[in-house]
CHARMM-style PDB file with segment names, atoms N, HN, CA, C and O in Angstrom:
ATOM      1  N   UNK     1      64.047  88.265  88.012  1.00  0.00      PROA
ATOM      2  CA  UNK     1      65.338  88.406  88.666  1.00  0.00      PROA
ATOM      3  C   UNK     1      65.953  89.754  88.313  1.00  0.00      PROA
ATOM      4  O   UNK     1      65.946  90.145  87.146  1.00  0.00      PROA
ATOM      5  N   UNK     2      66.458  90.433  89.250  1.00  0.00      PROA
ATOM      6  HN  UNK     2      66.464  90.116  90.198  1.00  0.00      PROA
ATOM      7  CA  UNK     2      67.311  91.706  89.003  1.00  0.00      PROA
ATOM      8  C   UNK     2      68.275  91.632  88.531  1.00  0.00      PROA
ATOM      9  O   UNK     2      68.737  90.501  88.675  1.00  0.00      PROA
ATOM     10  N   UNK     3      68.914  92.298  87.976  1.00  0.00      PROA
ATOM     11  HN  UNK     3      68.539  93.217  87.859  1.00  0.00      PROA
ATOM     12  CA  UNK     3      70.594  92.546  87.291  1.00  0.00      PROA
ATOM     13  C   UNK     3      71.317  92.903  88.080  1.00  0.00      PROA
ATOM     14  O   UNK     3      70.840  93.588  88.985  1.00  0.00      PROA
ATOM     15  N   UNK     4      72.739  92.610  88.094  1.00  0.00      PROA
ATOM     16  HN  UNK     4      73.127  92.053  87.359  1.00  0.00      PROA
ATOM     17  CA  UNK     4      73.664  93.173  89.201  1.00  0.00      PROA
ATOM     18  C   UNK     4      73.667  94.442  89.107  1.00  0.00      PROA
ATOM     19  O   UNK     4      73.433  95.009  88.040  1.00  0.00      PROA
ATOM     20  N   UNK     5      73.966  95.138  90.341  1.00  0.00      PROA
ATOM     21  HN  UNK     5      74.157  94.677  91.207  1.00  0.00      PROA
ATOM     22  CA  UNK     5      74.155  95.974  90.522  1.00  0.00      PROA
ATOM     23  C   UNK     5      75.525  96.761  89.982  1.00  0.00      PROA
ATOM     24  O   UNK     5      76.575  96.134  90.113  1.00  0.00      PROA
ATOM     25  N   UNK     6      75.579  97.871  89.483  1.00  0.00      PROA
ATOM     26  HN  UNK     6      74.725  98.381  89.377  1.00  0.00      PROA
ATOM     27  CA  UNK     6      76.618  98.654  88.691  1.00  0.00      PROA
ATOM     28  C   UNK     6      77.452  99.231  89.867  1.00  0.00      PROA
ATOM     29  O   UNK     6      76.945  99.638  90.912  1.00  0.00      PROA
ATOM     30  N   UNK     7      78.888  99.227  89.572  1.00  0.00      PROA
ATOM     31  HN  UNK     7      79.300  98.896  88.723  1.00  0.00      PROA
ATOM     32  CA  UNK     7      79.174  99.741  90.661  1.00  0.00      PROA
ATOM     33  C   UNK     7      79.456 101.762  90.487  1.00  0.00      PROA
ATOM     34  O   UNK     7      79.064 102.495  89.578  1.00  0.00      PROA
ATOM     35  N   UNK     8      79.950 101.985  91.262  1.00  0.00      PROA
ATOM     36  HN  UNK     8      80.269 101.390  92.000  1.00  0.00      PROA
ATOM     37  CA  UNK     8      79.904 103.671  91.556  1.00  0.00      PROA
ATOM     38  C   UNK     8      80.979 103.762  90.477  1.00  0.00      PROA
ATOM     39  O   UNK     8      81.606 102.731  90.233  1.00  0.00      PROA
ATOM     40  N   UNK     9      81.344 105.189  89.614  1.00  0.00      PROA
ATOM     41  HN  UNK     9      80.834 106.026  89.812  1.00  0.00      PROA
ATOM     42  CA  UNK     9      82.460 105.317  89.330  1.00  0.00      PROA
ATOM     43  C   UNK     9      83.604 106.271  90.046  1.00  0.00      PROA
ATOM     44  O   UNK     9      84.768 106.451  89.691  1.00  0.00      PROA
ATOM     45  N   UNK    10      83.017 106.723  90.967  1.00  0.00      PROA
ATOM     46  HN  UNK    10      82.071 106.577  91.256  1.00  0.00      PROA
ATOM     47  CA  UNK    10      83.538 107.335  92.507  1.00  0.00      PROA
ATOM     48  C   UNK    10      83.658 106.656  93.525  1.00  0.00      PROA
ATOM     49  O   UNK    10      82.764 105.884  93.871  1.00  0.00      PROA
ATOM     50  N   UNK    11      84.644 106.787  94.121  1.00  0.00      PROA
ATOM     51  HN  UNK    11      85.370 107.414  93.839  1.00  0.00      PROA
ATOM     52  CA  UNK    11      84.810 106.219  95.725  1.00  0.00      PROA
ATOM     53  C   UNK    11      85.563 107.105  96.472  1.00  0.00      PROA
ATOM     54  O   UNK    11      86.537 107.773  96.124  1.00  0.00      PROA
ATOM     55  N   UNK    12      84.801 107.009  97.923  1.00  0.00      PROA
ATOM     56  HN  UNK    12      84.010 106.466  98.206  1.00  0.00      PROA
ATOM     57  CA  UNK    12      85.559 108.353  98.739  1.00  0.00      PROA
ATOM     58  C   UNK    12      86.837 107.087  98.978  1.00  0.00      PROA
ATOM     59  O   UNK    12      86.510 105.956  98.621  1.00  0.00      PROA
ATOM     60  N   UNK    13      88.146 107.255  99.522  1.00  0.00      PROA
ATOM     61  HN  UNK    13      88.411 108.174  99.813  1.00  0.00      PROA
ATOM     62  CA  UNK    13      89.127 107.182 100.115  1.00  0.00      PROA
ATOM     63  C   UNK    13      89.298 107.856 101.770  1.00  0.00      PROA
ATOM     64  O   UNK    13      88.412 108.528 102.297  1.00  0.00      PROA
ATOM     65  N   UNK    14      90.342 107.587 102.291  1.00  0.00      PROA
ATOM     66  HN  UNK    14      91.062 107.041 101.863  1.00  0.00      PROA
ATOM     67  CA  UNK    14      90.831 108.023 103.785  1.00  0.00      PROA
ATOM     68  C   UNK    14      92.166 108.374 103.342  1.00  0.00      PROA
ATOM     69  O   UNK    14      92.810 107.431 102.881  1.00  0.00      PROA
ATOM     70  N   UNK    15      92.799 109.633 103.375  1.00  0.00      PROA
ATOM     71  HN  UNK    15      92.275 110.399 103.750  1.00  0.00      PROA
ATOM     72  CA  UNK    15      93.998 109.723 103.091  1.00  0.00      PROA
ATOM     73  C   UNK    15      94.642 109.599 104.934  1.00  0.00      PROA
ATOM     74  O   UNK    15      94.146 110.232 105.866  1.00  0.00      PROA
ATOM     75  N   UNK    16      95.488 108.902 105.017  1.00  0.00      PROA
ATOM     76  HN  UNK    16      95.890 108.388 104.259  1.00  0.00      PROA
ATOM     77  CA  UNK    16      96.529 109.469 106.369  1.00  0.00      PROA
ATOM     78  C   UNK    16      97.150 109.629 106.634  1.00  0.00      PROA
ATOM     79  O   UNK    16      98.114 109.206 105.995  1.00  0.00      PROA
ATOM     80  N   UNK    17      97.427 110.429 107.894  1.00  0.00      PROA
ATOM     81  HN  UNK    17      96.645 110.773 108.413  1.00  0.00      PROA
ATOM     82  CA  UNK    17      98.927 111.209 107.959  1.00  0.00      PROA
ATOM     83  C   UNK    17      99.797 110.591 108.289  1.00  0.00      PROA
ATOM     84  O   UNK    17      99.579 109.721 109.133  1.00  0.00      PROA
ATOM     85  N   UNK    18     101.168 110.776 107.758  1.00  0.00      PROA
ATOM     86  HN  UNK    18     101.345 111.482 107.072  1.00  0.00      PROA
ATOM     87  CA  UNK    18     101.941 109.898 107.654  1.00  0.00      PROA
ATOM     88  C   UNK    18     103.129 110.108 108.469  1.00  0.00      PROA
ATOM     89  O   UNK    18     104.267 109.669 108.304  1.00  0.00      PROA
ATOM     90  N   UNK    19     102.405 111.261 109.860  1.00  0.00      PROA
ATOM     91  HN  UNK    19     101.480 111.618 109.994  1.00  0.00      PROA
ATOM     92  CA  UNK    19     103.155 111.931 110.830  1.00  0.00      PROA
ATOM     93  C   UNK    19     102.900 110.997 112.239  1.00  0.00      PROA
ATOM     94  O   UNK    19     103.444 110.961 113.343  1.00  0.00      PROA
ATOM     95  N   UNK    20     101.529 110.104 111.454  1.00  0.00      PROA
ATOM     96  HN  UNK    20     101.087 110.133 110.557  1.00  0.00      PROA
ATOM     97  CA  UNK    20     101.063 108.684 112.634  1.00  0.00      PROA
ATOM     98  C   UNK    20     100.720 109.206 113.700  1.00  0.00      PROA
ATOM     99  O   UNK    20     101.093 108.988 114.852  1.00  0.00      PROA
ATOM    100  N   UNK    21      99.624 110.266 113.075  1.00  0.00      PROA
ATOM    101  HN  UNK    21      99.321 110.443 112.139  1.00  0.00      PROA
ATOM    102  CA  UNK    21      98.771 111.089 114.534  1.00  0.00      PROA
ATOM    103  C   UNK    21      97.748 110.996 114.387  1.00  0.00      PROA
ATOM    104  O   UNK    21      96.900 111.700 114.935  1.00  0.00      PROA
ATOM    105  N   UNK    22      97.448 109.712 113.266  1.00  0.00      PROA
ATOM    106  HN  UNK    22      98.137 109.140 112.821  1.00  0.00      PROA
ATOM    107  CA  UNK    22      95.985 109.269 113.974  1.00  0.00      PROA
ATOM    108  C   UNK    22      94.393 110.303 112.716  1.00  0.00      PROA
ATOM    109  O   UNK    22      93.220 110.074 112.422  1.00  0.00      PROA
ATOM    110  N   UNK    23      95.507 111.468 112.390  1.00  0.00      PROA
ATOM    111  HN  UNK    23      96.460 111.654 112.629  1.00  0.00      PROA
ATOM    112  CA  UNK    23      94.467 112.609 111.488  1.00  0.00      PROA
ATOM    113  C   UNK    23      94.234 112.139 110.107  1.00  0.00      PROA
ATOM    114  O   UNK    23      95.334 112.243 109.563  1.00  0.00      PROA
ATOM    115  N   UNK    24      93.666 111.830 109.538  1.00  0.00      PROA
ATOM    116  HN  UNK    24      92.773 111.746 109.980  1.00  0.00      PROA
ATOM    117  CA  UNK    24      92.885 111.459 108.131  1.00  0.00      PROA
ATOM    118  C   UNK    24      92.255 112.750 107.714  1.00  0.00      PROA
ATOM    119  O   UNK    24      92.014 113.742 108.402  1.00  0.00      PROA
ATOM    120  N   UNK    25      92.018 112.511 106.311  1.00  0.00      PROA
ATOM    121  HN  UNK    25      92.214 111.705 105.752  1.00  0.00      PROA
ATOM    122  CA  UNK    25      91.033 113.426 105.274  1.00  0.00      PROA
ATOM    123  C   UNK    25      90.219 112.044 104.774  1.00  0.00      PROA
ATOM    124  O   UNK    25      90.494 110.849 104.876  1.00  0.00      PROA
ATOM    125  N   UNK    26      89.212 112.689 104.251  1.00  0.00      PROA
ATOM    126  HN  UNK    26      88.988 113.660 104.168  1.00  0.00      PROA
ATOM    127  CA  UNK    26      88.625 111.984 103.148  1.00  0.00      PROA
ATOM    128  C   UNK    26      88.379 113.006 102.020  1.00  0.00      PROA
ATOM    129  O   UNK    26      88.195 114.213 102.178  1.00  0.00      PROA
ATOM    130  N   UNK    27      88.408 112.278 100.770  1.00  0.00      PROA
ATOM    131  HN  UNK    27      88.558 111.298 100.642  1.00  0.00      PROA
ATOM    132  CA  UNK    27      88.376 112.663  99.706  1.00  0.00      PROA
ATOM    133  C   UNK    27      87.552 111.562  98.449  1.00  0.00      PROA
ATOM    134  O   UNK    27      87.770 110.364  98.630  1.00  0.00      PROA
ATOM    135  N   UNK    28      86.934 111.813  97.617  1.00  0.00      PROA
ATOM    136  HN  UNK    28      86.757 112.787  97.470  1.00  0.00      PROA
ATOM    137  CA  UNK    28      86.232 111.466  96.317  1.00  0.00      PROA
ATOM    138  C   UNK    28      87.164 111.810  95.281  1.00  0.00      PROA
ATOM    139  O   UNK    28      87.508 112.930  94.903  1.00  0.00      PROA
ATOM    140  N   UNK    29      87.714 110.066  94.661  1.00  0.00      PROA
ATOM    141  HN  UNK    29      87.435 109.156  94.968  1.00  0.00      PROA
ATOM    142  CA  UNK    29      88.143 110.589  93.298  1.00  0.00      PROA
ATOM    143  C   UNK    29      87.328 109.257  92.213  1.00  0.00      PROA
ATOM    144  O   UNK    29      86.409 108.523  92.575  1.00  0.00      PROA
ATOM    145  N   UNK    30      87.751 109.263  91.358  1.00  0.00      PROA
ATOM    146  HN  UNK    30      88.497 109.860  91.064  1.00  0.00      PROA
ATOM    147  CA  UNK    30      87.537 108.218  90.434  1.00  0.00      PROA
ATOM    148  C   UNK    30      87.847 106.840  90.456  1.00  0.00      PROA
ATOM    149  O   UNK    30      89.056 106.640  90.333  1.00  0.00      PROA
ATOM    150  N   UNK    31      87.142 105.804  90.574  1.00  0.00      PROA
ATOM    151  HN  UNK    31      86.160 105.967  90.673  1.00  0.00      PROA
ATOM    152  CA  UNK    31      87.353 104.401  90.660  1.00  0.00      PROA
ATOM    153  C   UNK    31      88.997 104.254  89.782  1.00  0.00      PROA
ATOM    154  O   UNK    31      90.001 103.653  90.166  1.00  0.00      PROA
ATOM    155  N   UNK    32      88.814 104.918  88.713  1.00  0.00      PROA
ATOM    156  HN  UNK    32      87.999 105.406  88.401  1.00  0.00      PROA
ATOM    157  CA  UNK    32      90.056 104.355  87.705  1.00  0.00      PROA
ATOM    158  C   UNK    32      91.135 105.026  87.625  1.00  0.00      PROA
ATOM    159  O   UNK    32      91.746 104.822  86.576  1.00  0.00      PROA
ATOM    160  N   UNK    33      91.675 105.855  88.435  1.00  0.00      PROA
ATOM    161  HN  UNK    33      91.178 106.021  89.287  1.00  0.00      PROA
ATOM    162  CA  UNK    33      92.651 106.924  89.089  1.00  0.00      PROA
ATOM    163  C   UNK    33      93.491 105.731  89.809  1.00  0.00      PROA
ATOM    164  O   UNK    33      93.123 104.650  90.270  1.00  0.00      PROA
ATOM    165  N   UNK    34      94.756 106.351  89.724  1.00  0.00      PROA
ATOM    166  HN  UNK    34      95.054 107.229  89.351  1.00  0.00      PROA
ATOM    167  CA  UNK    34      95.420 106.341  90.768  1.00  0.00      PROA
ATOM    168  C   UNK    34      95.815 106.548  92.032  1.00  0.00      PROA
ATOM    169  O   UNK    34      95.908 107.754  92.259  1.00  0.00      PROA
ATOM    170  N   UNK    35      96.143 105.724  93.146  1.00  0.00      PROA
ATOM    171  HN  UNK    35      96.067 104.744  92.962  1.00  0.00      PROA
ATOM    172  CA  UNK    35      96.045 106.382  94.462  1.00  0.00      PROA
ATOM    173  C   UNK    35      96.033 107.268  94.632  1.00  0.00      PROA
ATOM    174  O   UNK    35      96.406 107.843  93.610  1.00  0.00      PROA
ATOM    175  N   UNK    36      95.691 108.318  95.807  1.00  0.00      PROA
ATOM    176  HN  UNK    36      95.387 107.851  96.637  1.00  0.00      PROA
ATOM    177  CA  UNK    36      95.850 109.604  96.085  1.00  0.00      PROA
ATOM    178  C   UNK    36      97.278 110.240  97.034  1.00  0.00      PROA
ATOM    179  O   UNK    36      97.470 109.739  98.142  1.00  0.00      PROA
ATOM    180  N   UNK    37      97.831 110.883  96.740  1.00  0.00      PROA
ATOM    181  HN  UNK    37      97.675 111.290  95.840  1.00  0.00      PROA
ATOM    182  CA  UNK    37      98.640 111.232  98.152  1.00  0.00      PROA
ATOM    183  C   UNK    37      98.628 112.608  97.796  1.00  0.00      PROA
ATOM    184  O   UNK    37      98.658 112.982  96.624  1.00  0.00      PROA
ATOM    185  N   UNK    38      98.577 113.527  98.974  1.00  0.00      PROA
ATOM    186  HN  UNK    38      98.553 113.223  99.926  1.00  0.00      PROA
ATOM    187  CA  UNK    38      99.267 114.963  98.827  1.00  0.00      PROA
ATOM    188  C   UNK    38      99.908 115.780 100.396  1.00  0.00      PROA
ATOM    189  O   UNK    38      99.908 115.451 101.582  1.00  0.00      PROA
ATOM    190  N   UNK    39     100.262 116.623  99.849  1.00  0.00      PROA
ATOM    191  HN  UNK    39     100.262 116.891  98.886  1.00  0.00      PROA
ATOM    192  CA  UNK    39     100.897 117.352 101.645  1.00  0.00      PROA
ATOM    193  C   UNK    39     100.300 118.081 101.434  1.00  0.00      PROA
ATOM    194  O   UNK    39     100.207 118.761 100.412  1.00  0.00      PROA
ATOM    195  N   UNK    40      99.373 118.121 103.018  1.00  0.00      PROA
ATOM    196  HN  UNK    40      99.449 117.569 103.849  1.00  0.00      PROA
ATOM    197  CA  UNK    40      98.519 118.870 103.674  1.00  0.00      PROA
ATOM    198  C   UNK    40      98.899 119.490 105.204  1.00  0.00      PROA
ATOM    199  O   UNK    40      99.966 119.330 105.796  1.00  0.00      PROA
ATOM    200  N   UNK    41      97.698 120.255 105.675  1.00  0.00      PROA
ATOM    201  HN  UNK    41      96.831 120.386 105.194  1.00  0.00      PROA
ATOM    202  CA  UNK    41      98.780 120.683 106.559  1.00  0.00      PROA
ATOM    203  C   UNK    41      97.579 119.243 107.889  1.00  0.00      PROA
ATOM    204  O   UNK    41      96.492 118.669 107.820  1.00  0.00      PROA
ATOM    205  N   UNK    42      98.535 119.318 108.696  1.00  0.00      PROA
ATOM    206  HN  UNK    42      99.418 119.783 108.752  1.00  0.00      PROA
ATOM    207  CA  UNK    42      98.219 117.866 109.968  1.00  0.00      PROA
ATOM    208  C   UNK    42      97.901 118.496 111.279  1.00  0.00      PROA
ATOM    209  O   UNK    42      98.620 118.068 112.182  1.00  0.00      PROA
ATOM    210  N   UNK    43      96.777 119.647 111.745  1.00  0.00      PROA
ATOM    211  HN  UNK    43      96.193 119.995 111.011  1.00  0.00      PROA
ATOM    212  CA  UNK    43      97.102 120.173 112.615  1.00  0.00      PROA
ATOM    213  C   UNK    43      97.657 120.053 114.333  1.00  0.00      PROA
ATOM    214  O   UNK    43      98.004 120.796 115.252  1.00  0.00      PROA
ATOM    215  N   UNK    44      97.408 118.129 113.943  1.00  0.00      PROA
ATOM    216  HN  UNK    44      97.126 117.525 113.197  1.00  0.00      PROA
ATOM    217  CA  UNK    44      97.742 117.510 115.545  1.00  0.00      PROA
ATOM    218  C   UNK    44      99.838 117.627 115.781  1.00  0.00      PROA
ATOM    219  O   UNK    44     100.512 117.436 116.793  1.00  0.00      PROA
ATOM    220  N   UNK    45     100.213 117.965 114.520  1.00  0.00      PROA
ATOM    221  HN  UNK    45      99.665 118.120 113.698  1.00  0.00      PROA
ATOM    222  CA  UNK    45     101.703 118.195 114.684  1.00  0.00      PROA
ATOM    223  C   UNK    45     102.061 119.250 114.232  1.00  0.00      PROA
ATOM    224  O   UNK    45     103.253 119.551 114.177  1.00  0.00      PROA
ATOM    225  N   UNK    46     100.544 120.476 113.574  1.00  0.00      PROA
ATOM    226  HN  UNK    46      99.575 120.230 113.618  1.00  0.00      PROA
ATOM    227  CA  UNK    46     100.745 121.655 113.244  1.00  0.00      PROA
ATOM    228  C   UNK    46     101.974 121.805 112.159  1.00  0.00      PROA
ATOM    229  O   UNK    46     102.814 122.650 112.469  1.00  0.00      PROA
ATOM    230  N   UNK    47     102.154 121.208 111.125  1.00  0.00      PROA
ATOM    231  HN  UNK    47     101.472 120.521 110.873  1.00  0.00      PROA
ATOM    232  CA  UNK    47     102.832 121.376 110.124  1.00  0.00      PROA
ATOM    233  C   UNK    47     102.086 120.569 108.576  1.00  0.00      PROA
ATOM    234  O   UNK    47     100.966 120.082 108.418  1.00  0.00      PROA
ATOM    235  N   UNK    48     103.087 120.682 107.754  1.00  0.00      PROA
ATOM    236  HN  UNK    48     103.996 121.077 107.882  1.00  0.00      PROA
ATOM    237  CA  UNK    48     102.297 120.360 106.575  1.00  0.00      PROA
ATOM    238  C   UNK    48     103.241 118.753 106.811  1.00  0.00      PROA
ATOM    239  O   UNK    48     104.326 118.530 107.348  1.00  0.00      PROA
ATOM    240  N   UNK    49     102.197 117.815 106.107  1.00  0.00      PROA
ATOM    241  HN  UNK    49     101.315 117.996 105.671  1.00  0.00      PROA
ATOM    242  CA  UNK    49     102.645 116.161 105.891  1.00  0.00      PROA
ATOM    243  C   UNK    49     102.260 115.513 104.796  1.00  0.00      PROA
ATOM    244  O   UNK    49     101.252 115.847 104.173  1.00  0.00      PROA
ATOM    245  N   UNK    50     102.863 114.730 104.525  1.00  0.00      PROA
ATOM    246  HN  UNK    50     103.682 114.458 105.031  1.00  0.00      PROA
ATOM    247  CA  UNK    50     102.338 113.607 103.709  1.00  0.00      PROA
ATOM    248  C   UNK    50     101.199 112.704 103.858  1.00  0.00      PROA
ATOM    249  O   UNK    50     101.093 111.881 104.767  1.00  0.00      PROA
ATOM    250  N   UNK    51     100.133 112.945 102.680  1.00  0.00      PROA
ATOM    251  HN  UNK    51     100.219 113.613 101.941  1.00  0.00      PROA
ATOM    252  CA  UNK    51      99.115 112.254 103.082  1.00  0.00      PROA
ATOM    253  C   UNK    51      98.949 111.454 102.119  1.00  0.00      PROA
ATOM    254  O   UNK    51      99.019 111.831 100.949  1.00  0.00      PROA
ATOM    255  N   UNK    52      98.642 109.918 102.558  1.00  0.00      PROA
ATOM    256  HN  UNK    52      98.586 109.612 103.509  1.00  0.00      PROA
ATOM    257  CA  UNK    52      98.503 108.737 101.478  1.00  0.00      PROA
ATOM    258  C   UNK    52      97.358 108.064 101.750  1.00  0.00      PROA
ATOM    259  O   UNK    52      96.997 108.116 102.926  1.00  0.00      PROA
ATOM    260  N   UNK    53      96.668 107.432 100.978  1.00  0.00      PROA
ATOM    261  HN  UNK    53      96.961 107.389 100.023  1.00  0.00      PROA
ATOM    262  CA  UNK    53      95.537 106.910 100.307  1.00  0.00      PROA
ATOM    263  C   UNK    53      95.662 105.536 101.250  1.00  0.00      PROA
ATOM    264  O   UNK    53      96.610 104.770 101.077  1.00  0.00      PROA
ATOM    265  N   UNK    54      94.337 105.201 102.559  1.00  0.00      PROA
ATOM    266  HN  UNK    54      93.567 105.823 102.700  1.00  0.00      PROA
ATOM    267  CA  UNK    54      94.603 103.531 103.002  1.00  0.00      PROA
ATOM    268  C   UNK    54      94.563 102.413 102.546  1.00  0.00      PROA
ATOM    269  O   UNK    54      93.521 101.907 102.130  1.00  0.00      PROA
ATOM    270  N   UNK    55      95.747 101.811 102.546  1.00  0.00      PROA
ATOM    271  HN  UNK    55      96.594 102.222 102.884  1.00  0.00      PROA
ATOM    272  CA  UNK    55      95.162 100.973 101.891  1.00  0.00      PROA
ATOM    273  C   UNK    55      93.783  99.919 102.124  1.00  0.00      PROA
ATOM    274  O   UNK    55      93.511  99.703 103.305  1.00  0.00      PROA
ATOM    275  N   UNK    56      92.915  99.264 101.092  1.00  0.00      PROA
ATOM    276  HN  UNK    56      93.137  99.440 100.133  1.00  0.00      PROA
ATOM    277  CA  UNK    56      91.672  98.623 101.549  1.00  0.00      PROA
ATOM    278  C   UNK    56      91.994  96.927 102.672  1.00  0.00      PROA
ATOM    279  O   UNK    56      92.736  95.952 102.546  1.00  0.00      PROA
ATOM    280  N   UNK    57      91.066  97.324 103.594  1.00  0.00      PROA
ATOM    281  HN  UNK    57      90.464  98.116 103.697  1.00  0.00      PROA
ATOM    282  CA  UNK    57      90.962  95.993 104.445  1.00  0.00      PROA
ATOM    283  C   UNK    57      90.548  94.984 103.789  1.00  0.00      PROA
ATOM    284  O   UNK    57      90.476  95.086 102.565  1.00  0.00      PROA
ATOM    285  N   UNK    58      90.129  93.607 104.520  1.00  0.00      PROA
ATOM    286  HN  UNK    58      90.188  93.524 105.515  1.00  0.00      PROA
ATOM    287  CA  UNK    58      89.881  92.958 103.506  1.00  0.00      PROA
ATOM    288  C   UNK    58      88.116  92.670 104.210  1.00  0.00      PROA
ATOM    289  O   UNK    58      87.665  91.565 104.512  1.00  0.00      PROA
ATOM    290  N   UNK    59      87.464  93.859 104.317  1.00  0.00      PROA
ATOM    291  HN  UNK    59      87.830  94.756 104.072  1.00  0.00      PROA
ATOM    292  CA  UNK    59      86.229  94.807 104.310  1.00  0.00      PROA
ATOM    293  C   UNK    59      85.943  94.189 105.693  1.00  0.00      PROA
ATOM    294  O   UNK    59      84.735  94.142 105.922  1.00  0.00      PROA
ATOM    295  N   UNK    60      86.722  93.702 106.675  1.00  0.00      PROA
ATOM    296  HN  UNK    60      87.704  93.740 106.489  1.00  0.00      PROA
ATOM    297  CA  UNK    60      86.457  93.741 108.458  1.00  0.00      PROA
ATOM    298  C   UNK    60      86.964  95.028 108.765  1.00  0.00      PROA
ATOM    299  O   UNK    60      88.092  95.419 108.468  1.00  0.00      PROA
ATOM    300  N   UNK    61      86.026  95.727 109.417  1.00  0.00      PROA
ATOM    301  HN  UNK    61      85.109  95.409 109.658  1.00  0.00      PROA
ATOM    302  CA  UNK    61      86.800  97.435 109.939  1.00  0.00      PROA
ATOM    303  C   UNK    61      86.375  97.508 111.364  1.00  0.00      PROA
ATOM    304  OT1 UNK    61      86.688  98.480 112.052  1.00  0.00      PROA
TER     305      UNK     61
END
């Protein structure tokens, strides 16, 4: 019998814009981090926005 599997200590994320145009990043941080957010620039409203970390589905996408 195999052993469980270990999980990653990385996970990419979807940050999105919080200008609700639909534009995401992705990004890789650390399983044991804290959410991500930062202002970036959003080029579908051509300014800089707030970008926050999605929250997880409950894994139906």
């Amino acid at each position: 019998m195999a052993g469980k599997k270990q999980k990653s200590r990385m996970i990419s994320v979807r940050l999105i814009s919080m200008a609700m145009t639909g534009f995401y990043r992705t990004f890789v941080r650390p399983r044991t981090k804290r959410p991500l957010s930062f202002i970036k620039y959003d080029p579908v409203v051509r300014r800089h926005v707030l970008f926050l970390e999605q929250k997880r589905g409950s894994g139906n996408r």
